[in-house]
C-alpha positions as a printed NumPy array, in Angstrom:
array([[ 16.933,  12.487,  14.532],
       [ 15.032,   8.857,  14.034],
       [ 18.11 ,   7.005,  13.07 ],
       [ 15.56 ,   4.957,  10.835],
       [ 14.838,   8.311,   8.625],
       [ 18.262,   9.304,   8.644],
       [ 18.985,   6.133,   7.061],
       [ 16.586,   6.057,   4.22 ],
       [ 17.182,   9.788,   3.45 ],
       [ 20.763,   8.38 ,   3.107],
       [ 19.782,   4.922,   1.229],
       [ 17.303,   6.961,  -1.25 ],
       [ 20.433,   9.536,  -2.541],
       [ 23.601,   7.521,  -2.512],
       [ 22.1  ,   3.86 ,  -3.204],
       [ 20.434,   2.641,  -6.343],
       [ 19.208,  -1.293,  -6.316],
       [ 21.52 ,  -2.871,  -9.568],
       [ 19.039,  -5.94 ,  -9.386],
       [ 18.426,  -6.238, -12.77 ],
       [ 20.177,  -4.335, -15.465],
       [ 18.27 ,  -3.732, -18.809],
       [ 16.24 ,  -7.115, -19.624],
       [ 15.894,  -7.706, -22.952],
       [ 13.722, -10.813, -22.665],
       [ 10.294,  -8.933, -22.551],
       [  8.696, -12.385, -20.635],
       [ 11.469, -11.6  , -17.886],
       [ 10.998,  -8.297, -17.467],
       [  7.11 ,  -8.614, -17.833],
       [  7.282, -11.413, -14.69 ],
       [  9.795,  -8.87 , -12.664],
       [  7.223,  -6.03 , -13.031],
       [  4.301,  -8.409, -11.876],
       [  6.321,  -8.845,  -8.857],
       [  7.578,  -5.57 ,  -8.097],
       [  4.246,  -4.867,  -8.695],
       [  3.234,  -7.001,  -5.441],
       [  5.804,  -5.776,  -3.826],
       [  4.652,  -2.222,  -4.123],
       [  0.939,  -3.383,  -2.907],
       [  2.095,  -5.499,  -0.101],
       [  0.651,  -8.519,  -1.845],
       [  2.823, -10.908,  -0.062],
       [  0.808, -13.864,  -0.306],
       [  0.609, -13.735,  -4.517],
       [  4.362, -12.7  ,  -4.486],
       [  5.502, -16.016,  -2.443],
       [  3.333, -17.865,  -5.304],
       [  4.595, -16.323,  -7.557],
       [  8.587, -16.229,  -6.7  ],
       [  8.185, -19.939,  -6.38 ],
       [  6.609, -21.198,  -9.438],
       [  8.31 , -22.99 , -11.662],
       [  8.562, -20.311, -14.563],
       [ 10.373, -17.65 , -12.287],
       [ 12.889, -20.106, -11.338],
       [ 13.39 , -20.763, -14.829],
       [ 13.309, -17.11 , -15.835],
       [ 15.639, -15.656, -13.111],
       [ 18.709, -16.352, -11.838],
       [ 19.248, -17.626,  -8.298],
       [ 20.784, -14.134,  -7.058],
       [ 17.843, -12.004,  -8.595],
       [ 15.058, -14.468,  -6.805],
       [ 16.824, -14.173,  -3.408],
       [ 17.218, -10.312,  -3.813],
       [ 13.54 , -10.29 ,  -4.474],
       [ 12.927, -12.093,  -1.578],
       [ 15.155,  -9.797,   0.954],
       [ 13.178,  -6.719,  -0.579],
       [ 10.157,  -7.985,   0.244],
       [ 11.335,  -9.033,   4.126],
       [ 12.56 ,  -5.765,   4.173],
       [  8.714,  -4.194,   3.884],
       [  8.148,  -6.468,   5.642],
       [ 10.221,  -5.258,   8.749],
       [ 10.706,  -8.981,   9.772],
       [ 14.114,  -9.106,  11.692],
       [ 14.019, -12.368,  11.521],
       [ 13.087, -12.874,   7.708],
       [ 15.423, -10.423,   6.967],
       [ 18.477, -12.221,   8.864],
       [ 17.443, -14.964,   7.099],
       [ 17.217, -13.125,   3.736],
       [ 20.85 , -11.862,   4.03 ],
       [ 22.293, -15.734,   4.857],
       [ 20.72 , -16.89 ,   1.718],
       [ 23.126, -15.428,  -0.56 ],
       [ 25.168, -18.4  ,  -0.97 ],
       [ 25.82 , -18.231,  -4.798],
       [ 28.73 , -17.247,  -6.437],
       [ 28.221, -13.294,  -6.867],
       [ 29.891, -10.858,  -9.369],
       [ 31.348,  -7.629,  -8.66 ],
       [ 28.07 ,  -5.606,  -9.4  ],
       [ 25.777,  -8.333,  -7.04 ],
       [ 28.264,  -7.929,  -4.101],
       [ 28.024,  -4.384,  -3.813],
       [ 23.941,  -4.267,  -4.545],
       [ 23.942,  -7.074,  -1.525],
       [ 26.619,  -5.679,   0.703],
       [ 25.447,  -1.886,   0.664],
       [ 21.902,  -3.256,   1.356],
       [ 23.171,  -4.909,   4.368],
       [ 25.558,  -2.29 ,   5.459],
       [ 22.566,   0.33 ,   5.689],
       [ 20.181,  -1.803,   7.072],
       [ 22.079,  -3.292,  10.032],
       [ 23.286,   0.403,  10.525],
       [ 19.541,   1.485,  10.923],
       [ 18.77 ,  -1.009,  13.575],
       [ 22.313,  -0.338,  15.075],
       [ 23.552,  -3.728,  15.177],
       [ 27.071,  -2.944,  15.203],
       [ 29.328,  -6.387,  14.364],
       [ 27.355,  -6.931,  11.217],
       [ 27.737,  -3.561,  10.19 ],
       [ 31.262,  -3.655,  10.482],
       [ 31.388,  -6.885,   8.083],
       [ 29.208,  -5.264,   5.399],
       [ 31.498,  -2.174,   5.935],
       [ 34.746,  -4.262,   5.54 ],
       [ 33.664,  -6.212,   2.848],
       [ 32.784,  -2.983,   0.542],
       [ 35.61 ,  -1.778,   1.492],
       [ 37.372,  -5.149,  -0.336],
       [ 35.405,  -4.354,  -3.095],
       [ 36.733,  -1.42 ,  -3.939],
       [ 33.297,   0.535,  -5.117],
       [ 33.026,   3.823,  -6.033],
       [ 31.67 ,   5.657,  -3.308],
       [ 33.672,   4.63 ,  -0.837],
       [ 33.593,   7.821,   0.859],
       [ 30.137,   8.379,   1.247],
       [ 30.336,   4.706,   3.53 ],
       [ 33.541,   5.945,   5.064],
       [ 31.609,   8.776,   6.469],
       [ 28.768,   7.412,   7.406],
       [ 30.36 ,   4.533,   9.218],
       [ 32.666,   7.146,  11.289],
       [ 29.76 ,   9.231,  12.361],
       [ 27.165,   6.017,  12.688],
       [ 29.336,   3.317,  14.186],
       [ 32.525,   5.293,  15.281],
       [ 30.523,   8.582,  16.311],
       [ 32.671,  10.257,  15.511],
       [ 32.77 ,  13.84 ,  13.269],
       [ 36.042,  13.423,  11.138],
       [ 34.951,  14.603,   7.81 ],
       [ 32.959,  17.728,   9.518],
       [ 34.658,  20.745,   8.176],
       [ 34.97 ,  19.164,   4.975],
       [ 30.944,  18.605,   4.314],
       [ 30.269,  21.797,   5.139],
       [ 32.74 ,  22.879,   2.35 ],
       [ 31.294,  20.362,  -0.297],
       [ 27.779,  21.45 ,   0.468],
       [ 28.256,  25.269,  -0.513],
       [ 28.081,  24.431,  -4.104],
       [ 24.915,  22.268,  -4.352],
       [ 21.175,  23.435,  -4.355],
       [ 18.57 ,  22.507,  -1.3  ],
       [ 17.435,  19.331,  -2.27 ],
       [ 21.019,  17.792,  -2.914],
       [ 21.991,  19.579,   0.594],
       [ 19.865,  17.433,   2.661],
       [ 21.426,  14.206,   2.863],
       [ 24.18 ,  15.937,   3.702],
       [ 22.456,  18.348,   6.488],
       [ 21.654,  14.666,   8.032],
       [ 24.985,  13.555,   8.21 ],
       [ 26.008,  17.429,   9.608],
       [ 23.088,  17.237,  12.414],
       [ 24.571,  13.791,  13.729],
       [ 28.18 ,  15.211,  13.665],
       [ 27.34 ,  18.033,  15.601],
       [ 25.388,  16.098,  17.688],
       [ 28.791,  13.413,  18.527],
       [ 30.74 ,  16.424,  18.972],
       [ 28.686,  18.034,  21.684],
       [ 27.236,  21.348,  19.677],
       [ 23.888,  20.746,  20.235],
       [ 22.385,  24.053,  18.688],
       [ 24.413,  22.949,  15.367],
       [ 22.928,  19.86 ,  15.608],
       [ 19.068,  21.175,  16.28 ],
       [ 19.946,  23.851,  13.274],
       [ 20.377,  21.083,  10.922],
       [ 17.918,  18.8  ,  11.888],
       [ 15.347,  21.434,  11.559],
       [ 16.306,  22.11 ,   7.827],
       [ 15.894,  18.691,   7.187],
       [ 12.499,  18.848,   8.987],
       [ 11.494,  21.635,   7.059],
       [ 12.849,  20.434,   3.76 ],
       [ 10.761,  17.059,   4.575],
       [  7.671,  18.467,   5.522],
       [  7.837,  20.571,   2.498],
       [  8.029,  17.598,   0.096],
       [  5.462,  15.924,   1.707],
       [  3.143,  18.7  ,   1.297],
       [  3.743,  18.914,  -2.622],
       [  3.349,  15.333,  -2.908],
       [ -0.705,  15.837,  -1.159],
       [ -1.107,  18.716,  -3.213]])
């Protein structure tokens, strides 16, 4: 499976962007709509403009700017940008910023298989302490370590949920097959989450 699929499939269920947390100031939120706006439309040359005018610096705080500004080198799919993106988090961070930052760069440099600073994402969470430690645990052994640990015990947690909660999990399954040599297991799964895919797709055109 396109490791680069895998990855979002896996970024879409287990991670959810804590940028910014329930503005109150309706002129903030209005100005962080405009740009996710831009975002959204690939308007890259307005959102620079914008993310540097003197009202959004005002308006948002350092963190919130730069996290902006990695989103959009992430649609981007500059490596360079993004590298760039990631060293520019040089503010003091809280708890909640850490783990929005270092999940962001644990799954990214995990897509493009760039090992060492997957590992320091990956060790830094793991400092953290964050919730879902597990869910990175496992996809660090089967990503990085290739390895299929926590095999029998997906296949046990996935008996109780429905189809579309299953896939995620059918992703992880096909890869851990696939590191421990059963490559029928492996196709079986992939093709669900083909299937599954293709099927969502279709109701989205429809």
């Amino acid at each position: 499976m396109d490791p680069k699929i895998l990855i979002a499939i896996i970024v879409i269920i287990f991670v959810g962007d804590i940028l910014f947390q329930a503005y109150q100031n309706k002129k903030r939120n209005d100005l962080f709509q405009k740009l996710s706006r831009l975002l959204i439309d690939k308007d890259y040359k307005t959102f620079d403009e914008l993310i540097e005018a003197p009202e959004t610096r005002k308006l948002f705080p350092a963190f919130n700017t730069a996290f902006l500004k990695l989103n959009e080198a992430l649609l981007q799919d500059d490596a360079g940008k993004i590298d760039k993106a990631f060293d520019s988090f040089t503010m003091n961070m809280n708890k909640a910023q850490k783990e929005a930052l270092y999940k962001k760069g644990f799954y990214y440099y995990l897509g493009i298989e760039d090992k060492a600073k997957t590992d320091r994402y990956y060790e830094q969470l793991k400092q953290l302490n964050v919730k879902d430690q597990h869910i990175l645990d496992v996809t660090y052994d089967t990503y990085i370590k290739k390895g299929y640990t926590y095999l029998e015990e997906m296949l046990k947690q996935i008996e109780d949920l429905d189809e579309k909660q299953r896939m995620p999990y059918y992703a992880l399954l096909s890869d851990m097959y696939k590191n421990k040599g059963e490559e029928d297991k492996a196709k079986e799964f992939e093709t669900l989450v083909s299937e599954f895919t293709k099927k969502m797709m279709e109701g989205k055109e429809s």
